[in-house]
N, C-alpha and C positions, 0 to 999 in steps of 0.2 A: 678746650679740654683742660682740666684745671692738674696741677702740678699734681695733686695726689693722685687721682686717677693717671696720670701718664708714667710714675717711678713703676721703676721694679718690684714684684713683690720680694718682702724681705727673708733671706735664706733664713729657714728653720736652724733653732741653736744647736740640730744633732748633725746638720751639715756642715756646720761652719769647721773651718780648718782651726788645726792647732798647732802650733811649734813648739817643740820641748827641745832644748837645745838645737842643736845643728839640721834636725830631722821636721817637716811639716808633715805632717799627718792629714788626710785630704777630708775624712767624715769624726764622728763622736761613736760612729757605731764599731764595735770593736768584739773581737773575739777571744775569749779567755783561753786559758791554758785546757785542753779536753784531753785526759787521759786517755790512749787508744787500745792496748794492752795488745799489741799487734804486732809485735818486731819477729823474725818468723827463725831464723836463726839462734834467737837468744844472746846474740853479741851488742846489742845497744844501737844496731844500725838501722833508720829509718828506709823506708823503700817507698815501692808505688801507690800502697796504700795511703801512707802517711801525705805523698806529694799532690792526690786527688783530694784526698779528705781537707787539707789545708788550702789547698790551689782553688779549690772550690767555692769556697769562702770569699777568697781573691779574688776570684774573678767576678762571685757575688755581690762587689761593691762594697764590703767591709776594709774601711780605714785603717785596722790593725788584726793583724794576725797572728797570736801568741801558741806557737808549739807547745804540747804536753811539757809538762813534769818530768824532766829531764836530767837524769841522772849524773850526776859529778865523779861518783866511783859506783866500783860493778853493786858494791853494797850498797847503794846508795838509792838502789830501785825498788820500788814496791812489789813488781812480780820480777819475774826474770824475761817477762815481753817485755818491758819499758825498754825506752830509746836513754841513749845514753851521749854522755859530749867525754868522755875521759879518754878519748885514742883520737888520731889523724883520720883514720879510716870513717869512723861518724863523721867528721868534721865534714868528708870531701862529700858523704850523703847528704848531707844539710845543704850542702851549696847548691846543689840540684834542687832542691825543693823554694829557696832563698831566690834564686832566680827565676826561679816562675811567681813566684808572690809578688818579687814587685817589675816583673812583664805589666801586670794586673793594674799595678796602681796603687798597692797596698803597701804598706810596711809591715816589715817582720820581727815576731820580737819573740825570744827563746826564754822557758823558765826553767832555771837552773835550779838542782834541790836536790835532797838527802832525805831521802824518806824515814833514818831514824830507827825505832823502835816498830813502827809500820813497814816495816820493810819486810820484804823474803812471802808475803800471803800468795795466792792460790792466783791464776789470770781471771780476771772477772767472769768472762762466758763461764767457768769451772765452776762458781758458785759454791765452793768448799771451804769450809770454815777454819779458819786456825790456820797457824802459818804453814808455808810450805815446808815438810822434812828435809833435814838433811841428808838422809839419806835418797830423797827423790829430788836433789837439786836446789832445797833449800841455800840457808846459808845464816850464821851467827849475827845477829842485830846488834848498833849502837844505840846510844840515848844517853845525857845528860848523867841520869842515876841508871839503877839495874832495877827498876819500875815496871812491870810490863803491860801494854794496852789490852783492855781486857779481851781473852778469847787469845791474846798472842805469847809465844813465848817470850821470856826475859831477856831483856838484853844487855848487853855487856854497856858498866859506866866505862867512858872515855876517859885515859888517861890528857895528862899535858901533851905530850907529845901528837897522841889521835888528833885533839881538837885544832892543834897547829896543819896535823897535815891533811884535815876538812876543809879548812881556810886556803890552804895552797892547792887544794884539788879547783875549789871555786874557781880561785884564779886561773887555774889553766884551763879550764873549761871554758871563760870569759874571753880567755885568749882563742881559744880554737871558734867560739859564738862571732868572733870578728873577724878571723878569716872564711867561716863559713858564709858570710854575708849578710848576716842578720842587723838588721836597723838598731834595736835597741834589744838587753839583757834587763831578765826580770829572776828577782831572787826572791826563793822560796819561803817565808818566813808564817807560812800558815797550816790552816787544815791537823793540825798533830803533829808533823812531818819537825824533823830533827831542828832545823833553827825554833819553830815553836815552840819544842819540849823543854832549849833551853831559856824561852822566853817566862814560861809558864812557871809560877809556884808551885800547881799542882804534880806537873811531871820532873822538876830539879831539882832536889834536896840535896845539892853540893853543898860545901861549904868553904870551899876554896875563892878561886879568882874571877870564877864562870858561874859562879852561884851564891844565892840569899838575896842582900839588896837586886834592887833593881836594874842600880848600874851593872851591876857582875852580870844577873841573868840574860841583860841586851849588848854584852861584851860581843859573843859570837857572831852574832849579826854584824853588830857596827863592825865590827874586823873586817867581817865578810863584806860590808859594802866599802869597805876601805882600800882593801885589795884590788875589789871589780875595778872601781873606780879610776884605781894607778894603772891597771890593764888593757882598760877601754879606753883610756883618753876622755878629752875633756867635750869632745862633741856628741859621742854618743847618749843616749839617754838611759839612766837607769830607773828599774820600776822595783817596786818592793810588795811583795803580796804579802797584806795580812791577816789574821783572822781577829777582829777587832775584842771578840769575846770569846771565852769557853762557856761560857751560859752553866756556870756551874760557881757554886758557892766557894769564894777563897780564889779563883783561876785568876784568868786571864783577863783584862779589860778594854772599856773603849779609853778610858782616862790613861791606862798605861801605854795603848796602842798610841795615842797621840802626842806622849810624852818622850818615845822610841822613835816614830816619825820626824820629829822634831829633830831628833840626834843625829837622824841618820842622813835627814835633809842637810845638814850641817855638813857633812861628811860628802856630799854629792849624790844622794839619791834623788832623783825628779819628779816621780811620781809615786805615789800609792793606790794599789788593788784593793782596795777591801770586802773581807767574805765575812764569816764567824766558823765558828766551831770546829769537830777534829780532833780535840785534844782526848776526849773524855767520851764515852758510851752514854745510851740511855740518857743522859737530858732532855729538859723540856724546852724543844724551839719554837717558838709561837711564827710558825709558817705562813706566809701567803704572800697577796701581792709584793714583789719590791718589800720581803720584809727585810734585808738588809742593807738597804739605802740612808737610815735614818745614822747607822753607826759610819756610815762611807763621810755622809756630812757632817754630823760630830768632828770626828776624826781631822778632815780636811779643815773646817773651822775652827777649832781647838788648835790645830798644827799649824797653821795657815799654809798648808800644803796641797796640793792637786791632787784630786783621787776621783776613781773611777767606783760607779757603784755596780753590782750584781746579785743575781738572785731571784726568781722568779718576774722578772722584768720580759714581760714575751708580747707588747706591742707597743708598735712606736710611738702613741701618744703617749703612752707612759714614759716612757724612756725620752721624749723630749720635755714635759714637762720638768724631770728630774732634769736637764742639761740649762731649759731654760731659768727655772728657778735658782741655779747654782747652789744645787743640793749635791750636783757632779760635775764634773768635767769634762766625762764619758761615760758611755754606758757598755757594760759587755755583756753579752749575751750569750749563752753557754747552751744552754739544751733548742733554745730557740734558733739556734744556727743549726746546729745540728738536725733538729726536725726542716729547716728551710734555707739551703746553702746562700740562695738570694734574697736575704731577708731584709740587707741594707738596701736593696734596689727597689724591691717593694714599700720600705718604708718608706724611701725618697717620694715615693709617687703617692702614696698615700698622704704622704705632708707638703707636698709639691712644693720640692726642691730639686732642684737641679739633679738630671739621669744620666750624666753624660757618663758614670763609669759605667755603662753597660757596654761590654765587651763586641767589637765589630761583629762577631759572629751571632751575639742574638738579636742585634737590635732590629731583625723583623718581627720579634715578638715582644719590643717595647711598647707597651700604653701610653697614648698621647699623653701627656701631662694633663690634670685635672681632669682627664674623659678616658671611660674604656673600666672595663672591670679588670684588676689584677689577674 
């Protein structure tokens, strides 16, 4: 039997482990931040749904698992169901959920954020347009300037003082994300949502210390990963989600996104998420497969930073090719989990790699490796 025929077949590049700091990570399949608009008291606290919807996932053989869009102050949420990290009481719910994730084998990772100008709208099921009233439990918006996203009311520019006490809400959020138990903190800095608004030209027309040049506009952020950073310690890993474009003339870019990544890799951020847009209505995104992969590898090459791609990425050949060719790092998968909680188990078996995270309790219904239909 000659040497090649007897090795090992070689692990698929979406299973191979990863180390970011102190933390290894066991797959490339990874699950994004999922809005659940589900918290049922209105206090910011995660429950059973949140620890199924996530655990699921976990247990589904996904190497990371990133909790919703998670709110730093009560303003800070898009509806008033978001989950929130600015009290102890969230904190002790997360650790409930933090220990079942990694029961699993998974790591966990929380996205901190301030939704901004997009803040106070309707819970998604409601499908009601325009922001929520204040007199039905609404509530007054920040942003950069007093700009408002179209369809929403205006909202109040942040003084000095505000934008200081964003930055200090971060960090205590970051503090409570580490005794909750969570692997790694990922900071918000996409979609429209308030670190964006001050990334953007289109939505910051300060003229102060937080705004115009570019250094001013990436002030916030970099603060903000500056804080996390001293809070978390030097083991944990931090991630930075970006929205690499506003695909609108004059916005946002992939040349600034990589220019900011840079900064803030400096500073200790470890990884970047990269998405697009958010900032701006009615644009034209030229949708389809993995159409935003190509700004994820820009980004990461241009920065020479690690990033994960997303965005219509919904089968594992795709999603390894992307790993293999070191166009990503990782791949996350966001509506694709969601339609199939075990979708890293299936992909292991479809690229035959290694199945050993299937959970003792289903592996009567594992398929032999390379035999057996899914």
């Amino acid at each position: 039997m000659s040497a090649e025929s007897s090795s090992a077949p070689e692990t698929p590049a979406l299973f191979r482990p990863i180390t970011i700091r102190g933390l290894e990570i066991r797959n490339r399949v990874w699950v994004p931040p999922l809005c659940q608009y589900s918290v049922t008291e209105l206090d910011g606290v995660p429950h059973d749904w949140h620890l199924v919807h996530l655990g699921a996932m976990a247990a589904g053989g996904a190497g990371l698992v990133i909790a919703e869009a998670t709110a730093v102050t009560p303003e800070g949420r898009i509806s008033d169901h978001d989950t929130g990290l600015w009290n102890d009481r969230q904190a002790e719910a997360w650790a409930r959920i933090t220990r079942f994730i990694r029961s699993q084998g998974a790591a966990s990772g929380i996205q901190l954020a301030h939704a901004g100008r997009k803040a106070s709208v309707w819970q998604e099921h409601l499908r009601r347009p325009g922001s929520q009233p204040l007199e039905e439990g609404g509530w007054s918006t920040l942003a950069p300037s007093a700009i408002a996203f179209e369809g929403l009311r205006e909202p109040v520019a942040l003084d000095e003082d505000g934008i200081l006490a964003i930055i200090e809400a971060f960090r205590l959020a970051a503090r409570r994300a580490v005794a909750s138990g969570f692997d790694l903190v990922e900071v918000h800095a996409a979609h429209g949502y308030l670190v964006h608004e001050f990334l953007s030209p289109l939505s910051n027309l300060r003229e102060d210390r937080w705004g115009g040049p570019l250094e001013n506009r990436a002030r916030l952020l970099l603060e903000i990963v500056r804080a996390v950073r001293a809070e978390i310690g030097e083991r944990m890993p931090l991630f930075v989600r970006f929205s690499a474009t506003d695909w609108a003339p004059g916005g946002w870019d992939e040349e600034q996104t990589a220019t900011v990544a840079r900064c803030a890799a400096e500073l200790g951020a470890d990884f970047f998420d990269i998405s697009t847009g958010g900032l701006v209505r009615d644009v034209r995104i030229p949708v389809g497969p993995a159409y935003q992969a190509a700004h994820a590898e820009f980004v990461g090459g241009r920065a020479g930073v690690s990033v994960s791609a997303v965005g219509r990425i919904t089968t594992p050949a795709q999603a390894e090719e992307l790993v293999a060719s070191g166009a990503a790092d990782a791949v996350m998968f966001g509506k694709a989990m969601m339609r199939d909680p075990h979708f890293a188990m299936r992909a292991a078996h479809e690229l035959g790699a290694d199945t050993s995270m299937w959970p003792l309790q289903y592996l009567r219904a594992r398929p032999a490796l390379n035999d057996g239909e899914w």
